[in-house]
C-alpha positions, 0 to 999 in steps of 0.5 A: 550554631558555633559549627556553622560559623566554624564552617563559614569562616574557613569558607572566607579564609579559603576564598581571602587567600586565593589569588586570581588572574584576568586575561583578556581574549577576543572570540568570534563566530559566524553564528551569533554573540552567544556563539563566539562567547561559548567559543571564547570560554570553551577555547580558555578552559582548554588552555587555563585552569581553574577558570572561574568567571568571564564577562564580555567587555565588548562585541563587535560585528565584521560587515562586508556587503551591507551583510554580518560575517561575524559576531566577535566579543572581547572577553575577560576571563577570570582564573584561580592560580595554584600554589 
């Protein structure tokens, strides 16, 4: 039992001194919201490191003639610096 808090402790201490960072991108697809967020994390995960998160803090559509052109989202995505 002393092994197991051992471990979870050094688990806690891992992630209490990690420092993360959030920037916010816009994402758009011609397809869907499901589309431009995939478009949007895969585009960050090409640029950033260590990308642990990402959520959409809003979505947005382009309309021209009464028609969709475009789903876009504003993502805010999360992640880890390195020492």
């Amino acid at each position: 039992m002393k092994d197991k808090k051992k471990k979870q402790k050094g688990a806690e201490a891992a992630t209490e001194n990690s420092v993360a960072r959030v920037t916010e991108i816009i994402a758009s697809s011609a397809v869907s919201f499901e589309d431009a967020v995939a478009v949007g994390v895969a585009r960050a995960c090409k640029t950033l490191q260590n990308v642990t998160a990402a959520w959409v803090q809003d979505q947005t559509v382009e309309i021209s003639d009464g028609k969709i052109q475009s789903y876009r989202v504003n993502l805010k995505v999360t992640f880890i610096l390195k020492d």
